[in-house]
C-alpha positions in Angstrom: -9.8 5.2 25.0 -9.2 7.8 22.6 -6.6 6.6 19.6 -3.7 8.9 19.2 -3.4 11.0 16.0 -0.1 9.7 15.4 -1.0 6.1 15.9 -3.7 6.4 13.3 -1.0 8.5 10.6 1.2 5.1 11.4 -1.1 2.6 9.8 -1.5 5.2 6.8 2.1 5.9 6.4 3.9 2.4 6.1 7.6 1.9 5.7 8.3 0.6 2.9 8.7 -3.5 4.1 5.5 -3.1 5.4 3.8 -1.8 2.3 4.8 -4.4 0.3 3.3 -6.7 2.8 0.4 -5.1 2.6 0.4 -5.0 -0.7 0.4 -9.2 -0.7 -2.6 -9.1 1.8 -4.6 -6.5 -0.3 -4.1 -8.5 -3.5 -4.6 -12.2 -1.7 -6.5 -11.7 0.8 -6.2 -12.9 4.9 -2.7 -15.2 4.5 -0.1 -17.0 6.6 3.2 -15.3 7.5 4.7 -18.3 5.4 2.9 -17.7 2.4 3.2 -13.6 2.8 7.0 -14.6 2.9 6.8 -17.0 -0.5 5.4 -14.7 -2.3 7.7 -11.6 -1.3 10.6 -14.0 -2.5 9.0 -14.7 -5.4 7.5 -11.0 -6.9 10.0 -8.6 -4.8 13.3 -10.1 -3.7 15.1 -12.3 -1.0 13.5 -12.0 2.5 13.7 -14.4 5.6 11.2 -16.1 6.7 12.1 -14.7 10.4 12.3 -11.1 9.0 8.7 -11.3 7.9 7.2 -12.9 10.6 9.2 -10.5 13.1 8.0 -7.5 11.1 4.0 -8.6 10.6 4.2 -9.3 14.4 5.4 -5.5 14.5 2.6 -4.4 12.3 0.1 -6.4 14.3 1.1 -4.0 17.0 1.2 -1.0 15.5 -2.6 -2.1 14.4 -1.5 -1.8 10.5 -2.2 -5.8 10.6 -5.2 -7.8 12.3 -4.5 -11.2 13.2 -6.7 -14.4 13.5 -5.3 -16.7 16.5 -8.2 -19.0 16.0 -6.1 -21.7 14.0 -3.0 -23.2 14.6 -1.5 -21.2 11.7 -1.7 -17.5 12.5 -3.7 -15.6 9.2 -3.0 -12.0 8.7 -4.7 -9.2 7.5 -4.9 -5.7 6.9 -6.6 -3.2 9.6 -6.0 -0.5 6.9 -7.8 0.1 3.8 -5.8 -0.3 1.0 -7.6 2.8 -1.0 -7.4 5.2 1.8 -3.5 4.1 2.3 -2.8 4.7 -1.4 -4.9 8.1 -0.9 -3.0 9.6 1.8 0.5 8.4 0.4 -0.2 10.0 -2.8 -1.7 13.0 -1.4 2.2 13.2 0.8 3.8 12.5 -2.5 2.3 15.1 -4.3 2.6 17.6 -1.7 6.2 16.9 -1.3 7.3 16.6 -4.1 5.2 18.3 -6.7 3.9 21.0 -4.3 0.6 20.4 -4.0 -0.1 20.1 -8.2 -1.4 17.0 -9.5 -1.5 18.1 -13.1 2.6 19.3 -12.2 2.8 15.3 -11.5 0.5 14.2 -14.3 2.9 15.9 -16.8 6.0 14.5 -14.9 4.2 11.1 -15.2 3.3 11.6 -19.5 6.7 12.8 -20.1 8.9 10.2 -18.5 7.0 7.0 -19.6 5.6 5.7 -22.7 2.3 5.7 -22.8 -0.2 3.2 -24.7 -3.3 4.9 -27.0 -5.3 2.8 -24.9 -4.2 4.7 -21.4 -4.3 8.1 -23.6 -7.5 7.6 -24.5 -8.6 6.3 -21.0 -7.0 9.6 -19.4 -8.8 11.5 -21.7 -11.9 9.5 -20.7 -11.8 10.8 -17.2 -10.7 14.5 -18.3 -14.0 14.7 -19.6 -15.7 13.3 -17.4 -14.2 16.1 -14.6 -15.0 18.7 -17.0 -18.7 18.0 -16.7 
């Protein structure tokens, strides 16, 4: 069966609940609903136990998570790639709200936050290297 070009934008284009979810999988690896809930609790803020599980079930069916039934514990983890997430939300971000310009969002980014001489010189790092 053919997938559905919408049903592949959905595992790009998490809400945000489900991408910090995502983001506790990417970083840890296949996990339980109870410790994906911990650490939310601990790192992000207050969420139910209930409220997680009910919304990784979700993702599960929306194909954004995988789950492995083998065990008595249900583990969870991502069917998306975390860099090709991360690509496509930044590429909407840009184009929404920058219109289209990464160096109009690069600016943005320099003049609103301080930045270290280490990044400074890192940026400048990979300036040259897109020169070449």
């Amino acid at each position: 069966m053919k997938e559905d070009k919408n049903e592949k934008k959905a595992g790009l284009e998490p809400t945000k609940s489900e991408l910090e979810i995502l983001q506790v999988l990417w970083k840890n690896g296949p996990s339980t609903v109870r410790f994906v809930n911990d650490t939310l609790n601990e790192e992000k803020r207050v969420v139910q136990y209930t409220s997680t599980l009910k919304l990784m079930q979700i993702m599960a069916e929306k194909r954004i998570l995988k789950r492995d039934e083998s065990n008595m514990k249900h583990v969870y983890f991502p069917a998306v790639e975390e860099e090709k997430t991360k690509n496509f939300l930044l590429d909407r971000f840009v184009d929404s709200l920058f219109d289209g310009s990464p160096s109009s969002l690069m600016m943005q980014l320099l003049g609103n936050r301080k930045t270290s001489r280490k990044e400074m010189e890192a940026i400048r790092e990979l300036l040259k290297k897109f020169e070449k």
